[in-house]
C-alpha positions as CSV (number, residue, x, y, z in Angstrom):
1,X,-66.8,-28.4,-9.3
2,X,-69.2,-31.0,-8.8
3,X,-73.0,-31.1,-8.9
4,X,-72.5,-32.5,-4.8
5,X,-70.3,-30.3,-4.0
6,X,-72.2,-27.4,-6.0
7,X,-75.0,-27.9,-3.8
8,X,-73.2,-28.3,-0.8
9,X,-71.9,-24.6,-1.9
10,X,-75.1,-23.2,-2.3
11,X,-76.3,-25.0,1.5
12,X,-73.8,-23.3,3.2
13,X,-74.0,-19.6,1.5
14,X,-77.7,-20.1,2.0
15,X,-77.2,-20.6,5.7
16,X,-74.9,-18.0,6.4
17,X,-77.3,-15.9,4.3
18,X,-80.1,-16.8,7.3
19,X,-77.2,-16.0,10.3
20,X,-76.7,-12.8,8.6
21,X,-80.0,-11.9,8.5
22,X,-81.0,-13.2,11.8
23,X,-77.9,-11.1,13.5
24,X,-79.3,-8.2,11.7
25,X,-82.4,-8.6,12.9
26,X,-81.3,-8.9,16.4
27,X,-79.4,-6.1,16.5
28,X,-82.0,-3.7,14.8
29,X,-84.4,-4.8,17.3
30,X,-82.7,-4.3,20.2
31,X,-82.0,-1.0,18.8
32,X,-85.6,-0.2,18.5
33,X,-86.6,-1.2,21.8
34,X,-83.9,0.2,23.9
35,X,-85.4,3.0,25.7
36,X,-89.2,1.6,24.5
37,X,-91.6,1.7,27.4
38,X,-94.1,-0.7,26.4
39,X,-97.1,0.8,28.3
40,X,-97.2,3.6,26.2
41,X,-97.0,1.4,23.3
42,X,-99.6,-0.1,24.6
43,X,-101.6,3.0,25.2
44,X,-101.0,4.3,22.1
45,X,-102.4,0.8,20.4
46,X,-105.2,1.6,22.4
47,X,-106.0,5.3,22.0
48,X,-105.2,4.5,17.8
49,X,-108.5,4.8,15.6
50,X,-108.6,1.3,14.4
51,X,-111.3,2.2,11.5
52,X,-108.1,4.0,9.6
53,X,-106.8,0.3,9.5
54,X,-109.6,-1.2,7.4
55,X,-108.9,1.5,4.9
56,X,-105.5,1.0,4.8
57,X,-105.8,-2.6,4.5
58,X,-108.0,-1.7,1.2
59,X,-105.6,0.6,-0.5
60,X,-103.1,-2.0,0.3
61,X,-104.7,-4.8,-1.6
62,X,-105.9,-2.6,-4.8
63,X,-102.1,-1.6,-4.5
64,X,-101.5,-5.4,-5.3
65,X,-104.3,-5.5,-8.2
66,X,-102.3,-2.2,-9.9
67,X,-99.1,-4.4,-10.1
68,X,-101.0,-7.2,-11.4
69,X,-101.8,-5.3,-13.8
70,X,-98.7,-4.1,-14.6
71,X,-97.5,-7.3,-14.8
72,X,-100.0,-8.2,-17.5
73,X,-98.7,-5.1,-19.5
74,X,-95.7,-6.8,-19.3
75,X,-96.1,-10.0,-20.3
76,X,-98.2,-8.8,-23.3
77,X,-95.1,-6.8,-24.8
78,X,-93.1,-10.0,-24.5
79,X,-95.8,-12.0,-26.3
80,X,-97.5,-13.3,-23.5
81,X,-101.2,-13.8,-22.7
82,X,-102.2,-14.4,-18.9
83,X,-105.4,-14.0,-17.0
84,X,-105.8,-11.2,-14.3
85,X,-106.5,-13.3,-11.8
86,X,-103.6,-16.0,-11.6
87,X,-101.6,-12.9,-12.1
88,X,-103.4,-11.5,-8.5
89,X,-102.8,-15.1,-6.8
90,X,-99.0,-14.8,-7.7
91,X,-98.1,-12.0,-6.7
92,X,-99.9,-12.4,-3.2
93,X,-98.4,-15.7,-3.1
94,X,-95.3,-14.1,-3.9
95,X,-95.2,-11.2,-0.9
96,X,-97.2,-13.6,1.4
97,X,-94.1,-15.7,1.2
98,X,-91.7,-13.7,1.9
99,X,-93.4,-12.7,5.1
100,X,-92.8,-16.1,6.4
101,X,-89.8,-17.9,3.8
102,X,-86.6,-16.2,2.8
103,X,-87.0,-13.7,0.3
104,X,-85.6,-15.9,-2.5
105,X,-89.0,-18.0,-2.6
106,X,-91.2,-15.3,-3.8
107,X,-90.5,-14.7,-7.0
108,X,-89.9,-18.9,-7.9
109,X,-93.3,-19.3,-6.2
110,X,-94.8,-16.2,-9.1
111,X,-92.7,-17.4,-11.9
112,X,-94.0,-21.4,-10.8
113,X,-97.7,-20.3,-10.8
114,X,-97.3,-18.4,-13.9
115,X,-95.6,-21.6,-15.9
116,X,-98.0,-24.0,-14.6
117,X,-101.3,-22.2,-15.0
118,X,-100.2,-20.1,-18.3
119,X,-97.7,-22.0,-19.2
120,X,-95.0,-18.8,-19.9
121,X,-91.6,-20.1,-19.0
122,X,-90.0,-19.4,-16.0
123,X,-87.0,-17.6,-17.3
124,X,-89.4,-15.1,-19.7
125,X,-91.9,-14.9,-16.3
126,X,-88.4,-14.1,-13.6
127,X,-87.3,-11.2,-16.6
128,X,-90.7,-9.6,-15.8
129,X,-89.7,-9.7,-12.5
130,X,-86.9,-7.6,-12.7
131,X,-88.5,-5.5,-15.0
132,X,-90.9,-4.5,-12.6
133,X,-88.0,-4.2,-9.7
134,X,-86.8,-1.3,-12.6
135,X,-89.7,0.6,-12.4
136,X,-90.2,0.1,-8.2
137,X,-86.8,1.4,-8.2
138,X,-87.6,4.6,-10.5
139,X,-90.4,5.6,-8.5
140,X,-89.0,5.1,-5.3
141,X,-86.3,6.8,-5.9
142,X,-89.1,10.1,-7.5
143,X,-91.2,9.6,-4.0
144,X,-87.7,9.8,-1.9
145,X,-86.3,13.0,-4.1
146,X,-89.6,14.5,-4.3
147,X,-90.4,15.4,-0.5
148,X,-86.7,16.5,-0.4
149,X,-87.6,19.2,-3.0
150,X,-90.3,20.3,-1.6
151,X,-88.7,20.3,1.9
152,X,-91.4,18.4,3.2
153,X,-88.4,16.6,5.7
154,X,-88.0,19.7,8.2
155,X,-85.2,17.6,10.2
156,X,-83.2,15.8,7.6
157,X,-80.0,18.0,7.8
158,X,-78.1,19.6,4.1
159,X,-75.6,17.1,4.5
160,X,-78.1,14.1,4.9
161,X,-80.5,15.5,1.9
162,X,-77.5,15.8,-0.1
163,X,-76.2,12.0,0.7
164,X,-80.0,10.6,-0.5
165,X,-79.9,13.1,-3.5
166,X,-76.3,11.7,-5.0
167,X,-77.5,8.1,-3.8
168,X,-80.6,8.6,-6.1
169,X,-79.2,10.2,-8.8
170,X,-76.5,7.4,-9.1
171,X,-79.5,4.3,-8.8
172,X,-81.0,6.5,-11.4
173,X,-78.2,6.2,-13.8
174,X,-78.2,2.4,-13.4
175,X,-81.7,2.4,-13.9
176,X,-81.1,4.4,-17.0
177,X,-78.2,2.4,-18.7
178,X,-80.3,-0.8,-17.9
179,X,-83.2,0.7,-20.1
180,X,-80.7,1.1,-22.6
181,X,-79.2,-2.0,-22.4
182,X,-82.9,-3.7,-23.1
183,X,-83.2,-2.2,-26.4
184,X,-80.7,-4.9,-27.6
185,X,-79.8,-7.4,-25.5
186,X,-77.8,-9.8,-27.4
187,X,-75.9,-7.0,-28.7
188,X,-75.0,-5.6,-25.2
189,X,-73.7,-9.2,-24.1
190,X,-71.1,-8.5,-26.9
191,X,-70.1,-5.3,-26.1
192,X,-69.8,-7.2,-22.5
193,X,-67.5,-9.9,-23.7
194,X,-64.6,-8.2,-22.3
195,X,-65.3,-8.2,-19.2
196,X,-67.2,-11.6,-19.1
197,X,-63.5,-13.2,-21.0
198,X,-61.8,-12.4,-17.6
199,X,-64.0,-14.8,-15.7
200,X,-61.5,-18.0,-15.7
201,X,-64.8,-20.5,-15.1
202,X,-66.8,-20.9,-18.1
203,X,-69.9,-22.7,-16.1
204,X,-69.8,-19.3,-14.2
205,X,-69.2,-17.4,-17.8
206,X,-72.3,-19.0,-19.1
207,X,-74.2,-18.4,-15.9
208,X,-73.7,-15.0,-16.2
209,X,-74.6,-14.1,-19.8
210,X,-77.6,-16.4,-19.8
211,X,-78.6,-14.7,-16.4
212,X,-77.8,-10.9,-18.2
213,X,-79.5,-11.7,-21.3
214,X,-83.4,-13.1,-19.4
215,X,-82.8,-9.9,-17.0
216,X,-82.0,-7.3,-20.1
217,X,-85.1,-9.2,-22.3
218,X,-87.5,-9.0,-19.3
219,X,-86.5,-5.2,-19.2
220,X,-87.6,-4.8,-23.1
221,X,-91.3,-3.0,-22.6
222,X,-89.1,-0.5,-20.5
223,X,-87.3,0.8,-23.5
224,X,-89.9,1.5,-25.5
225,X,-91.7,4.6,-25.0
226,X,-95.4,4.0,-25.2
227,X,-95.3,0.7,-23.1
228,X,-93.2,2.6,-20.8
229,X,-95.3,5.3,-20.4
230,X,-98.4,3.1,-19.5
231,X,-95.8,0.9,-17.6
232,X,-94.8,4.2,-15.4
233,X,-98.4,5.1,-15.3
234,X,-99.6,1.6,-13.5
235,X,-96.3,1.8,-11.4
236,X,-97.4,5.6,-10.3
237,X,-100.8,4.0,-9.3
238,X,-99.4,1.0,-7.4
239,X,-97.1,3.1,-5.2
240,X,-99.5,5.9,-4.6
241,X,-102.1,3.0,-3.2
242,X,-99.2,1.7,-1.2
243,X,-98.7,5.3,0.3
244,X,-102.2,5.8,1.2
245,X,-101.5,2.7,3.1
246,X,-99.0,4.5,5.1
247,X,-100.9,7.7,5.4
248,X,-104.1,6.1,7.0
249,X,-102.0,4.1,9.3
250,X,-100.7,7.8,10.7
251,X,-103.9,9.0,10.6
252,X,-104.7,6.5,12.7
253,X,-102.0,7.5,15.6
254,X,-103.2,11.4,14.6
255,X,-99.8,11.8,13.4
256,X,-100.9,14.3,11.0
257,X,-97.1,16.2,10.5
258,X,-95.8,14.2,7.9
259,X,-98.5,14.6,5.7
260,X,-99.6,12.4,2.3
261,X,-96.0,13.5,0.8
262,X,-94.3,13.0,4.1
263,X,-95.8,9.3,3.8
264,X,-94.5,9.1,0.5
265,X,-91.0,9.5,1.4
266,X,-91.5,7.6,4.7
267,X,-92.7,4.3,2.2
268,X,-90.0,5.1,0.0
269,X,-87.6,5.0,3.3
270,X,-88.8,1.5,4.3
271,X,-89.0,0.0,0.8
272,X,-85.0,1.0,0.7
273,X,-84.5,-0.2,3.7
274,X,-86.6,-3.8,4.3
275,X,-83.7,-5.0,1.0
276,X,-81.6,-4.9,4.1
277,X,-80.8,-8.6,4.6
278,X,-82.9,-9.8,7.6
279,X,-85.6,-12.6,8.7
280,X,-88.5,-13.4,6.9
281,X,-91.1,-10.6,6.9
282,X,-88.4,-7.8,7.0
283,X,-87.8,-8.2,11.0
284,X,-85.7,-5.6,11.7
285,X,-85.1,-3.3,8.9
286,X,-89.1,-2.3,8.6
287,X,-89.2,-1.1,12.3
288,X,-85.5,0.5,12.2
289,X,-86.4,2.2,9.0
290,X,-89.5,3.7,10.6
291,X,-87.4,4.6,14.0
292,X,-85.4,7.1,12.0
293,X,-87.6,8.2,9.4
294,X,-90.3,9.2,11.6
295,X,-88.1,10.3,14.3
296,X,-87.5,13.3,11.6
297,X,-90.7,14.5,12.2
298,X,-90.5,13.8,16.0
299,X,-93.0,11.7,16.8
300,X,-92.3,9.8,20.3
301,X,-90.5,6.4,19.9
302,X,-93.5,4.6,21.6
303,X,-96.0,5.9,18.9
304,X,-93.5,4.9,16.4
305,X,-93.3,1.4,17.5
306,X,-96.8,1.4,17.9
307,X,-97.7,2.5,14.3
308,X,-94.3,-0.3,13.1
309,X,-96.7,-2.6,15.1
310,X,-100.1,-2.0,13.5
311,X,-98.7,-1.6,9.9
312,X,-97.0,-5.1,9.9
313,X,-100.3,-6.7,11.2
314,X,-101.6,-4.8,8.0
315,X,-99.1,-5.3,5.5
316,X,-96.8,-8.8,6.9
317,X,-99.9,-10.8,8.6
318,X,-103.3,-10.2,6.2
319,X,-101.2,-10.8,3.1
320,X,-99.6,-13.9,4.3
321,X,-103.0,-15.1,5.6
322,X,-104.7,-14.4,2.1
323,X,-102.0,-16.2,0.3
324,X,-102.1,-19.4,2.2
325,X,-106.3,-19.6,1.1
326,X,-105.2,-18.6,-2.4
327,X,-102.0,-21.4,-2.0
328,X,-104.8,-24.0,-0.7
329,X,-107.3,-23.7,-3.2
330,X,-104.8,-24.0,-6.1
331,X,-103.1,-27.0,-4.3
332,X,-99.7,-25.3,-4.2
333,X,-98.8,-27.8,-1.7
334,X,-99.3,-30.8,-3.5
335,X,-97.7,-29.8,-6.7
336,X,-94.4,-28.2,-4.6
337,X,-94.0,-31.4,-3.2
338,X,-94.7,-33.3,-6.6
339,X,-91.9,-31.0,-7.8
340,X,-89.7,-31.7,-5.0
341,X,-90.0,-35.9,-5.4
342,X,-89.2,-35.2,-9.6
343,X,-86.0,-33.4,-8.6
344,X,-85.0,-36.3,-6.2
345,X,-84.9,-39.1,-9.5
């Protein structure tokens, strides 16, 4: 295939990419907001105690300054020194971005920062990446089985607790035979030749080990057990923030049923859920996912919608807000579109 007509392929997946999501979207939102009645929405936005916000909005952010430091724990087990703070800008770049771009932009726009202000390359910095979408995984999976366990989900039926359970046990042995994998990755491309020698396209063929081997290397400080252990720890922290997050927002509507674990699950719910492809900012999936997991503890749909409402101004508008200042003030802009001219010559 040709480099033209190699981008021409990548246009058009990209594009039905957005009309899937954008359908999604649609249809999830209409299926919020069938039998809504927006005055009690709007009563309940009133009636909420707004204070609740501010401290959710603070757990929120230190939730983003554990994962930057996590991603420093990272780096440093691949050989890599960075600074706290371009770590912080990154990664609220990153989500920022993704509230307003296609998903895909977040983690070029980290591993871009990362290159050009610490110069680690972008193919050591996108390894950390997934190696911190390993451990996001683990402990999403731990605050999703754990309320289950304790039967802190008094509506989710046997037969639904038993679908999440075998779903999270089988993410958990991926999770597992990755961690493996890392402790050699050159030597697991081998044993993977097999199946890589049935691919008839060796541009692909190459794609795929290079692509395997940069995910399996950025995985390395998971299979060892004291930088996994401190790796867990600062994942454990990040997430708990991020829960708090969603506790205060239901304190906030005095929806005090589901409790700190109930939140737990209910984040763990929504992070499972907004991978769903949609819009920019999760349109869709986030307020669906809160519809039904919620609904479990029946709270009324309105105060539901209410508390989607107030949690995306949290979470989907402060973040993206903050990054754009950040973006500015290290001229993000300018060097993007210096990038962009280089690529044209």
């Amino acid at each position: 295939m040709s480099e033209s007509g190699g981008k021409t392929s990548l246009k058009w997946r990209r594009w039905l990419a957005l009309a899937l999501g954008t359908a999604i979207t649609l249809l999830l939102v209409a299926w919020v907001v069938r039998d809504i009645s927006w005055a009690e929405v709007g009563k309940s936005l009133g009636r909420s105690h707004w204070g609740w916000f501010g401290v959710g909005l603070a757990t929120y952010l230190l939730c983003f300054a554990a994962r930057a430091r996590r991603w420093g724990t990272i780096l440093e087990n691949q050989g890599f020194e960075s600074s706290f703070q371009t770590r912080l800008a990154a990664l609220l770049i990153g989500f920022g971005s993704n509230s307003i771009l296609p998903a895909y932009f977040g983690p070029l726009l980290r591993t871009g920062i990362l290159n050009r202000k610490e110069g680690i390359p972008v193919e050591l910095a996108l390894g950390s990446i997934f190696a911190e979408r390993m451990l996001d995984l683990g402990i999403v999976l731990m605050f999703l089985v754990l309320p289950l366990s304790l039967r802190a989900v008094p509506a989710l039926s046997s037969l639904n607790a038993s679908i999440v359970l075998s779903l999270s046990v089988g993410l958990l042995c991926v999770w597992i035979l990755c961690i493996v994998g890392a402790r050699d990755p050159k030597r697991t491309i081998q044993r993977l030749n097999p199946i890589f020698a049935t691919i008839a396209h060796p541009r692909l063929k190459a794609r795929l080990q290079t692509g395997l081997q940069h995910f399996l290397s950025g995985l390395a400080a998971l299979s060892q057990p004291r930088p996994l252990s401190k790796l867990l720890l600062e994942s454990l922290c990040a997430w708990l923030l991020n829960g708090a997050t969603y506790w205060t927002g239901l304190l906030a509507f005095e929806a005090y049923r589901p409790g700190f674990i109930g939140a737990l699950f209910i984040q763990s719910g929504a992070a499972l859920a907004i991978a769903i492809p949609s819009t920019p900012g999760y349109i869709g999936p986030f307020e669906a996912s809160l519809q039904v997991l919620l609904g479990l503890y029946e709270i009324p749909a309105a105060t539901i919608l209410s508390y989607a409402i107030a949690m995306r101004v949290v979470m989907y508008v402060t973040v993206p807000a903050i990054a754009m200042v950040l973006g500015w003030r290290l001229g993000l802009l300018h060097w993007l579109g210096a990038t962009k001219n280089r690529k044209q010559f």
